[in-house]
C-alpha positions as CSV (number, residue, x, y, z in Angstrom):
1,X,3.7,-25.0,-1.6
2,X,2.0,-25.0,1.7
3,X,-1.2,-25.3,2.3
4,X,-3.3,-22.0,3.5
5,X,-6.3,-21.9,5.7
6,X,-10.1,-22.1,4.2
7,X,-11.2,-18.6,3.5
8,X,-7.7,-17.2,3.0
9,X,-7.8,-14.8,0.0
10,X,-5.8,-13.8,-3.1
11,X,-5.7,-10.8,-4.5
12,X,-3.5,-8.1,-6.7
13,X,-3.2,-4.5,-5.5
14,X,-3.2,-1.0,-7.7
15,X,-3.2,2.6,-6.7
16,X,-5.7,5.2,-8.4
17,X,-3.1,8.0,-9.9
18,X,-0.5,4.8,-10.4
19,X,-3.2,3.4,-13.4
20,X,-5.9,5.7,-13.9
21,X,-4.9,8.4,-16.2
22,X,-7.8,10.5,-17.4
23,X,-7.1,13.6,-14.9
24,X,-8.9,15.8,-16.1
25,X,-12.1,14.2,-17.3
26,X,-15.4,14.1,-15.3
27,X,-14.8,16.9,-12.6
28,X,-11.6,15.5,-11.4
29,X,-9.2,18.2,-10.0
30,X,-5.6,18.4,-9.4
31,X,-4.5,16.3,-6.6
32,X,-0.8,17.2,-5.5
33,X,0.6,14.4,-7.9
34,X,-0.6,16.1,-10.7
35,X,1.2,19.0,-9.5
36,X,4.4,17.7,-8.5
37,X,4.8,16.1,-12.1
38,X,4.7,19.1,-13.7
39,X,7.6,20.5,-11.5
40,X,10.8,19.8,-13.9
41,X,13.5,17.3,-12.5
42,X,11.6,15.7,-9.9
43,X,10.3,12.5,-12.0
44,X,12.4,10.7,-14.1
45,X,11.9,11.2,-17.7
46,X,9.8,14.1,-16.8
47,X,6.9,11.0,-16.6
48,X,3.6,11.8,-15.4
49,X,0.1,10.3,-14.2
50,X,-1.5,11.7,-17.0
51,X,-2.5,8.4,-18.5
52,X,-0.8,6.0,-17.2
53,X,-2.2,2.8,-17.9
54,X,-6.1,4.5,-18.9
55,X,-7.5,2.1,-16.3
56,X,-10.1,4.9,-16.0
57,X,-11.5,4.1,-19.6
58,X,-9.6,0.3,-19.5
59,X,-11.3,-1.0,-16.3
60,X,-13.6,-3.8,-17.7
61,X,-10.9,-5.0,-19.4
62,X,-8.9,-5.1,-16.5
63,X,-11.2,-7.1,-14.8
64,X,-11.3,-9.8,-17.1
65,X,-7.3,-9.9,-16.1
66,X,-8.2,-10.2,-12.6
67,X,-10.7,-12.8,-13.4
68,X,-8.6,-14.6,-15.5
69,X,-6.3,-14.7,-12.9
70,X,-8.5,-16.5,-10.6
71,X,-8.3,-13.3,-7.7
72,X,-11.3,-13.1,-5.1
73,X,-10.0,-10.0,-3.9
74,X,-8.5,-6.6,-5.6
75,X,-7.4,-4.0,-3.5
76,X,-7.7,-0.5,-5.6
77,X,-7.5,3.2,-4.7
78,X,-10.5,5.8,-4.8
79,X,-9.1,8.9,-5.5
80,X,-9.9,11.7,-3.9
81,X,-9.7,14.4,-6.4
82,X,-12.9,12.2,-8.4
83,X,-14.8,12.6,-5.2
84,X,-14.0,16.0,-3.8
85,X,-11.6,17.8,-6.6
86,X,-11.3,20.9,-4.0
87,X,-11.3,18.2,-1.0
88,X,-14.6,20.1,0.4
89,X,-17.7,20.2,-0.2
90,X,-20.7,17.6,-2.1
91,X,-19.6,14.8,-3.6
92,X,-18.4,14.7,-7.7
93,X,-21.1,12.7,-9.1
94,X,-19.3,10.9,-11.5
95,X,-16.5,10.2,-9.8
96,X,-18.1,8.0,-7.6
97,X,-20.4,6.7,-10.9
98,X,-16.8,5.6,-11.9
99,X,-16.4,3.4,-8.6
100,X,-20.1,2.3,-8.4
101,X,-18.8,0.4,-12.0
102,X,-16.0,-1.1,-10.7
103,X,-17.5,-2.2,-7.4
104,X,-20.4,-3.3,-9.4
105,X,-18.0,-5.1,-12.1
106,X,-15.7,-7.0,-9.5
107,X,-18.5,-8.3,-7.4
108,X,-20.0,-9.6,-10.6
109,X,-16.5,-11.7,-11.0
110,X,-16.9,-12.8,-8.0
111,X,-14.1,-10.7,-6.5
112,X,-14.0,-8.7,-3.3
113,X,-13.5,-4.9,-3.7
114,X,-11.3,-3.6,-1.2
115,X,-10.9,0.2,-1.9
116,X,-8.2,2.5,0.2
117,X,-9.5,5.7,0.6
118,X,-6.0,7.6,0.5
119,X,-3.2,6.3,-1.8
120,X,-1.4,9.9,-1.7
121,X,-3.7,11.8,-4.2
122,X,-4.6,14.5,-1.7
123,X,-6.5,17.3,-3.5
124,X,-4.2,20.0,-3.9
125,X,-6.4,22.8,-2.6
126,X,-6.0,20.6,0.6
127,X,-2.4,21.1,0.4
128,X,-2.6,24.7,0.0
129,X,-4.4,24.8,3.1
130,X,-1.4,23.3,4.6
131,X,-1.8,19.6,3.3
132,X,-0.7,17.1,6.1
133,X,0.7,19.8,8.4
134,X,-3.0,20.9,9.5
135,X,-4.9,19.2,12.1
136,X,-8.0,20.4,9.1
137,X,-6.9,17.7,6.5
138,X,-7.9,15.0,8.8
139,X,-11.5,16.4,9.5
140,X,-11.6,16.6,5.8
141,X,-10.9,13.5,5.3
142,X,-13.3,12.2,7.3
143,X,-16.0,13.5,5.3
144,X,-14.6,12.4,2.3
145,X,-14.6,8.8,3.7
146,X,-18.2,9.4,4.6
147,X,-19.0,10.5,1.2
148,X,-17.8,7.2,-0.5
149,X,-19.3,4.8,1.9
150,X,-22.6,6.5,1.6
151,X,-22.5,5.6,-1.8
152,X,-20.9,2.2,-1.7
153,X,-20.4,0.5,2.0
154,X,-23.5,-1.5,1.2
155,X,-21.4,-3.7,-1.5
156,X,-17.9,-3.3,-0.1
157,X,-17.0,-5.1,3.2
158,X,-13.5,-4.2,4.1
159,X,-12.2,-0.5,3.8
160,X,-8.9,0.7,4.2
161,X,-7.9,4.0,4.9
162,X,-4.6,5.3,4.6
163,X,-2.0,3.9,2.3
164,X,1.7,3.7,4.0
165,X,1.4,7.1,6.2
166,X,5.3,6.4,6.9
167,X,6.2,6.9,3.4
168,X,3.7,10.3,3.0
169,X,5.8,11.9,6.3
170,X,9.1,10.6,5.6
171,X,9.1,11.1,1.4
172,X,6.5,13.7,0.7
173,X,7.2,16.1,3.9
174,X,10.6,15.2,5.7
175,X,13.0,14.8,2.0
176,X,10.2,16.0,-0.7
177,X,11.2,13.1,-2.7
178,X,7.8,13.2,-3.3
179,X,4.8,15.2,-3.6
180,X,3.9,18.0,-2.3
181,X,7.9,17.7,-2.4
182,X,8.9,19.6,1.3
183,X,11.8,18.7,2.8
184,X,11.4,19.4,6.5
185,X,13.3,16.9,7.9
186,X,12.1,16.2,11.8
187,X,9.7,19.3,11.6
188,X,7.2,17.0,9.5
189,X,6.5,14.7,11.9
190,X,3.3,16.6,12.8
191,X,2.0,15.2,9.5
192,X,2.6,11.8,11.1
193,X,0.2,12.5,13.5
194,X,-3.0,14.2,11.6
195,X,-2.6,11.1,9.2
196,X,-3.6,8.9,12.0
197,X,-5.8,11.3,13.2
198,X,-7.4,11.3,10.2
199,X,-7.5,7.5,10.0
200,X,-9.2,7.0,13.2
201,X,-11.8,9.9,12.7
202,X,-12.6,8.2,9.0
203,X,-12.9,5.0,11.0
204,X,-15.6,6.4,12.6
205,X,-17.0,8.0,10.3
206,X,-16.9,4.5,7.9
207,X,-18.9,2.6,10.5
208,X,-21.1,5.6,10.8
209,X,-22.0,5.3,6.8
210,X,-22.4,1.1,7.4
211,X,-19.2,0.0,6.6
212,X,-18.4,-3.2,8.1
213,X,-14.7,-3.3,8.5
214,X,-12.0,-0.9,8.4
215,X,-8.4,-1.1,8.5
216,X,-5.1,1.1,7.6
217,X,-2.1,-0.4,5.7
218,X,1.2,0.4,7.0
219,X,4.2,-0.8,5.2
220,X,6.7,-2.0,7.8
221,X,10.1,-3.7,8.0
222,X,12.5,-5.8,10.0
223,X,15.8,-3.3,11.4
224,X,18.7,-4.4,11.3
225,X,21.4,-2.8,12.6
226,X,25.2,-2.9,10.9
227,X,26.8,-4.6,13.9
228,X,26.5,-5.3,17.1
229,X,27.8,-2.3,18.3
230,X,26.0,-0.1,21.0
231,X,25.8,3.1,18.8
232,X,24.1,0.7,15.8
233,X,22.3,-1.3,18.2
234,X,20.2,2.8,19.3
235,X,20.1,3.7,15.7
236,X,18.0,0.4,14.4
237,X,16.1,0.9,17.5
238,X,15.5,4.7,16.9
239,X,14.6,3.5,13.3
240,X,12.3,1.2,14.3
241,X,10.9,3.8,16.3
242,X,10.1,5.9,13.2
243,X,8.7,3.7,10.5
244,X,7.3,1.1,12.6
245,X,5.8,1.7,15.9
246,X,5.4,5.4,15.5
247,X,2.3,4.2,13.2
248,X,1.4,0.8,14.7
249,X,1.6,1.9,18.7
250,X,-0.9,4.4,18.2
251,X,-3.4,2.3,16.6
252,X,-3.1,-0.6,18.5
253,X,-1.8,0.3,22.3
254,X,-3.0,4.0,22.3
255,X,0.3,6.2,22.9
256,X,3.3,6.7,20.9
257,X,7.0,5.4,21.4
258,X,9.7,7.2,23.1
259,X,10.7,9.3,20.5
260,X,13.1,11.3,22.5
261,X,16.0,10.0,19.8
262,X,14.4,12.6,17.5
263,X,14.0,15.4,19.9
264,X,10.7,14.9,21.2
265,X,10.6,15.0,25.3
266,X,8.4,13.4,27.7
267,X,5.6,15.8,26.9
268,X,5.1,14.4,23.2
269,X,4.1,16.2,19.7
270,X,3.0,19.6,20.3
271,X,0.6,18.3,17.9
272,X,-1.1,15.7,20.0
273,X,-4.5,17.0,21.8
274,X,-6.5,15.6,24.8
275,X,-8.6,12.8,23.5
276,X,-6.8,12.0,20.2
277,X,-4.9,9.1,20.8
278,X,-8.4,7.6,21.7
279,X,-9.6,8.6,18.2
280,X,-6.6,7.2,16.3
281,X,-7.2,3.6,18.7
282,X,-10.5,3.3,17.7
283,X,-11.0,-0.6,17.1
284,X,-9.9,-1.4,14.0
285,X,-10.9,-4.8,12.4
286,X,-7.6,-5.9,10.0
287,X,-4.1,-4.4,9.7
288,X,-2.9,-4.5,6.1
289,X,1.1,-4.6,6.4
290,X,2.9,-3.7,3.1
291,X,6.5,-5.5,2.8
292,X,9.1,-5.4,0.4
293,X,12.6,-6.1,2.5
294,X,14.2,-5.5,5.5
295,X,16.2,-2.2,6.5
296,X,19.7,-1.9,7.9
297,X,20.9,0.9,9.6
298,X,24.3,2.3,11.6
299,X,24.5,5.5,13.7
300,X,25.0,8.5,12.3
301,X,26.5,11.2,15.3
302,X,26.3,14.6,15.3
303,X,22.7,14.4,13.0
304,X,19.5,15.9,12.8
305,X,18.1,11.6,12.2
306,X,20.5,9.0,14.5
307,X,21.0,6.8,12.0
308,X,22.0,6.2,8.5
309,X,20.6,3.5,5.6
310,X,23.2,0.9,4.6
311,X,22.9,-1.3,2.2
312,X,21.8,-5.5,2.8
313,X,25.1,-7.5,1.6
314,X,24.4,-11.4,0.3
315,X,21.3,-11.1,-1.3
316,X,19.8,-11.4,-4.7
317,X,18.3,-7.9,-5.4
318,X,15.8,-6.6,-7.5
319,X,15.4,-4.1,-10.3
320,X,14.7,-1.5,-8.2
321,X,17.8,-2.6,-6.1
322,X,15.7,-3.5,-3.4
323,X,17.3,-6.8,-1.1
324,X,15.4,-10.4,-1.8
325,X,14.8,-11.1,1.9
326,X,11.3,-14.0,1.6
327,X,12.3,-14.6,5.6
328,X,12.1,-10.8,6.0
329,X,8.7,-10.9,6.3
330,X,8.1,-14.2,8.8
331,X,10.7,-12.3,10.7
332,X,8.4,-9.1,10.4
333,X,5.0,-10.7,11.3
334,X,6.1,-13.1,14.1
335,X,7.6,-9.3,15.5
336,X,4.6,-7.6,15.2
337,X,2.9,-10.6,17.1
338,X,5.0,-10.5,19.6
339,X,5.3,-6.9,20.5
340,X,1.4,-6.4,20.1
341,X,0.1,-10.1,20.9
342,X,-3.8,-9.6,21.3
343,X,-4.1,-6.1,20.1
344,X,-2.8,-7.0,16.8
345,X,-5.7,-7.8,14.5
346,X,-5.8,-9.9,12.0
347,X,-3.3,-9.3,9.1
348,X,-3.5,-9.1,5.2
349,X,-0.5,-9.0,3.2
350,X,-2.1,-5.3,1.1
351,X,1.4,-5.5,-1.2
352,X,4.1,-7.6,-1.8
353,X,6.3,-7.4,-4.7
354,X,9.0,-6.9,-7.1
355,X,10.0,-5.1,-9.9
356,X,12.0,-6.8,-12.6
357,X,13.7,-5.9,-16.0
358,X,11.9,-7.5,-18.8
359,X,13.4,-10.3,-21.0
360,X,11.1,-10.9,-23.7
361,X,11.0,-13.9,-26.0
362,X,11.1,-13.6,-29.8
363,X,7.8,-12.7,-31.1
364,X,6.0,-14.2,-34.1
365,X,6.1,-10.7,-35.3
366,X,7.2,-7.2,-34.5
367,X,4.0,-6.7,-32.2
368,X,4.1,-6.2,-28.5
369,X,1.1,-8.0,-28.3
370,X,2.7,-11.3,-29.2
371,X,5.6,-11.2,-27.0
372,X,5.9,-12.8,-24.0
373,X,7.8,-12.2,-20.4
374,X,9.7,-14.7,-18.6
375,X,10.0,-12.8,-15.7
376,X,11.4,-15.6,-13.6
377,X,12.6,-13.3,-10.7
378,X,9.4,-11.8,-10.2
379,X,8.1,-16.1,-9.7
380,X,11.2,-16.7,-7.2
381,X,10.6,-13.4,-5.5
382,X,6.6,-15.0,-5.1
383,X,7.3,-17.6,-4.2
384,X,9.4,-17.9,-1.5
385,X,7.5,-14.3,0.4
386,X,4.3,-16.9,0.3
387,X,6.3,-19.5,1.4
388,X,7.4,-17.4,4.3
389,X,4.3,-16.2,4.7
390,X,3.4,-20.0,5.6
391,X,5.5,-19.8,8.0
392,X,4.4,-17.4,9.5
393,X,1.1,-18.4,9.7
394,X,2.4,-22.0,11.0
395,X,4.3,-19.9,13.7
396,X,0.4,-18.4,14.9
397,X,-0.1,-15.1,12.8
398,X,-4.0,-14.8,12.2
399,X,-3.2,-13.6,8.5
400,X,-5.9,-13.7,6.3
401,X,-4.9,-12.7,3.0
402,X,-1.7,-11.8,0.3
403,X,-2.6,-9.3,-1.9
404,X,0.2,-8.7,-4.5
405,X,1.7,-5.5,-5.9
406,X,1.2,-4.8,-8.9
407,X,-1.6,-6.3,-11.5
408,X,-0.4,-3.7,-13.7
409,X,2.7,-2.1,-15.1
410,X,2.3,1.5,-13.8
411,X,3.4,4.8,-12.9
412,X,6.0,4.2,-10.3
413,X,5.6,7.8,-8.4
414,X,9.4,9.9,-8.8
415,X,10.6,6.6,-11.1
416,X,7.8,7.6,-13.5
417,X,7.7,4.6,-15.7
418,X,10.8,2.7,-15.5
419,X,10.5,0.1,-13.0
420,X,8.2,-2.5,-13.7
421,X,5.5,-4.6,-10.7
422,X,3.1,-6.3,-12.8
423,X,1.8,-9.2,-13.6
424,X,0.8,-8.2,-16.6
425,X,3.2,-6.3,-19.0
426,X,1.9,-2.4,-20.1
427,X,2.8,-1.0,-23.3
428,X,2.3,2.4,-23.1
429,X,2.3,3.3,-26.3
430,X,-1.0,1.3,-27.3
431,X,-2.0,0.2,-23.8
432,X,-1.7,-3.3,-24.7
433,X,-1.8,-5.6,-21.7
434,X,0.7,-9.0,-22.0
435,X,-0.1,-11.4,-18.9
436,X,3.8,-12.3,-18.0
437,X,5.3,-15.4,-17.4
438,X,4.7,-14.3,-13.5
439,X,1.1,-14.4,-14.0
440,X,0.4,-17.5,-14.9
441,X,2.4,-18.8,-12.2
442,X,0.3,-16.9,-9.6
443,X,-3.1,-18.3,-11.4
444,X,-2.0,-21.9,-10.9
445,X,-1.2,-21.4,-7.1
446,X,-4.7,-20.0,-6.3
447,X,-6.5,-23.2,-8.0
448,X,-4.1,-24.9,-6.5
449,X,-4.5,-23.5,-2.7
450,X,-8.4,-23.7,-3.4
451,X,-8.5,-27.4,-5.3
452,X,-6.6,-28.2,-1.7
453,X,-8.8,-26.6,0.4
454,X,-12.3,-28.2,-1.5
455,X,-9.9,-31.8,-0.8
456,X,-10.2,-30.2,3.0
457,X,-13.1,-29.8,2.9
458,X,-14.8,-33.1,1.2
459,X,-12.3,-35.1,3.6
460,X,-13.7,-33.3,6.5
461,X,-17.2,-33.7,5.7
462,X,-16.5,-37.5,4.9
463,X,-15.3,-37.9,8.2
């Protein structure tokens, strides 16, 4: 394994309603997960948040996983229902007693809280107002972001705001895969822009409470287009468009793409307002890139979206179906390098990961809590996305950390329980946690990469 620079951190990532559970308890509200669940069909297995993996009431526990694992930095989710259950207002007491805990616990490990203020758990009331269609919700969130730094930007020193904004637009609003479950099509694409209007107002609004550094995770991939053809060649670049630099050319250049491929003229969103763009490019001090493959795409004429998914021939996939592509993600940073080269910030890796179908050995007895899981995908999947993550980082990306999805087994939003990111194995009958095979793979490379870099160090100092 490569070597990675001094100071490079490792670190697992979780989502609040994906492990939380506990719903209902302490002043927590509805957010429009809670909702969506309880609409029938829409999550398989009719699977809910409900408890999940009682990381609410398991969270000490949790962090003797993460310092078992030898992490020194764990990105979670604050969710916004604990804070402000009607999304207005004073803050919920407790709920952010709950996070003063955790903070309080993990830098007592030794490990880096690094909290993202939205992970999708918008308070429904919010959404009854018109969710992520109205310009409001990102005013709102902006005080919400103020409430939780107030209380904890003195211990915390990277913040992220928004969690994959693509995915809230293009699954929650545009197909209603998921929640609040509209299917608009092209007419959500507002939302696009009040998510970034809400990320740069909370930016400001973070640095206003004392918050050091903020940053916005945007999952992003590589477009490919079926062949070389001129009519594939438009839709991957019309794709591209849409889930990668609609969200990064804001932030970082300060205007939006062409989007004229999805019936937007010169004059831009309707949406947009004099002096907007300039709130949504306010400095930002990391960009957290989520990556799980590459996307391939052919045209699609005579459609409301000018292009079509197609699936990635040749490669191993994963239980989720999802393409094995490690070089995906060189491919995908050396991109974003070169399109943005000194507006990009530095990077962290925010998720990373696969799901796999469990093979457990024969236990001792007939408890869970004796098995173990050989989950040698998930290992080859790791390792090669850090090894071309090395690469990257040979080729001249300023990445500064790999955070990996998941620590946890967990609620897997409309594919309720059945697919399966952690590290550690969930039983969700008892709760019992069973660190795979995986994870003590991933423990070994972090004392490795740190026994290296103390080498580096003592060498240097020698010298």
């Amino acid at each position: 394994m490569p070597r990675f620079p001094v100071g490079f951190r490792w670190g697992v990532a979780t989502a609040a309603y994906q492990i939380e559970g506990a719903v209902a308890q302490d002043g927590r509200r509805d957010s429009i997960w809670d909702t969506f669940c309880r609409q029938p069909s829409v999550i398989k297995n009719g699977d809910t948040g409900e408890v999940a993996c009682d990381h609410y009431h398991r969270w000490a526990q949790d962090i003797d996983l993460m310092a078992e694992l030898g992490i020194d930095a764990y990105r979670f989710s604050i969710a916004w229902p604990r804070i402000q259950p009607a999304g207005t207002g004073g803050p919920n007491g407790p709920g952010l007693d709950f996070y003063d805990r955790l903070t309080d616990g993990l830098l007592a490990r030794g490990i880096t809280p690094m909290p993202t203020l939205y992970h999708w758990d918008l308070p429904q009331p919010l959404e009854d107002a018109g969710g992520w269609l109205s310009r409001d919700t990102a005013a709102r969130f902006a005080d919400y972001a103020a409430l939780a730094a107030e209380r904890l930007a003195d211990r915390i020193p990277l913040w992220i705001t928004l969690n994959e904004p693509f995915i809230v637009t293009a699954f929650g609003y545009a197909l209603g895969i998921h929640a609040p479950g509209q299917a608009l099509m092209l007419d959500a694409l507002p939302t696009a822009h009040y998510q970034l209007l809400a990320h740069g107002l909370a930016t400001q609004a973070l640095r206003a409470a004392g918050a050091r550094q903020v940053a916005i995770a945007n999952n992003c991939s590589p477009v490919w287009p079926a062949s070389d053809s001129p009519a594939d060649q438009a839709a991957a670049a019309a794709y591209d468009t849409l889930h990668n630099r609609m969200f990064n050319d804001p932030l970082l250049l300060g205007r939006y793409p062409d989007l004229a491929a999805f019936g937007v003229d010169e004059a831009g969103l309707d949406c947009v307002r004099d002096g907007d763009l300039a709130v949504i490019s306010t400095p930002i001090d990391a960009l957290g890139i989520n990556y799980y493959n590459p996307t391939r795409v052919s045209a699609l004429p005579d459609s409301p979206l000018p292009f079509q998914l197609e699936p990635i021939p040749g490669y191993p996939v994963t239980a989720f179906g999802w393409p094995v592509v490690p070089a995906g993600l060189t491919e995908l940073l050396t991109q974003l390098a070169g399109r943005y080269g000194d507006a990009l910030p530095p990077v962290y890796i925010t998720e990373n990961g696969c799901s796999v179908t469990d093979e457990p050995a024969e236990p001792a007895d007939e408890t869970t809590a004796d098995r173990t899981f050989d989950d040698q995908p998930r290992i080859r999947f790791l390792d090669g996305h850090i090894r071309a993550l090395a690469d990257a980082i040979t080729a001249g990306v300023d990445v500064r950390g790999y955070l990996t999805w998941s620590l946890l087994d967990n609620f897997e939003w409309s594919e309720g329980y059945d697919q399966r990111f952690g590290l550690v194995h969930v039983d969700y009958a008892s709760q019992a946690r069973t660190p795979r095979a995986s994870f003590s793979w991933y423990r070994d490379l972090i004392a490795a990469q740190r026994m290296s870099q103390r080498l580096a160090r003592d060498g240097d100092q020698e010298g």
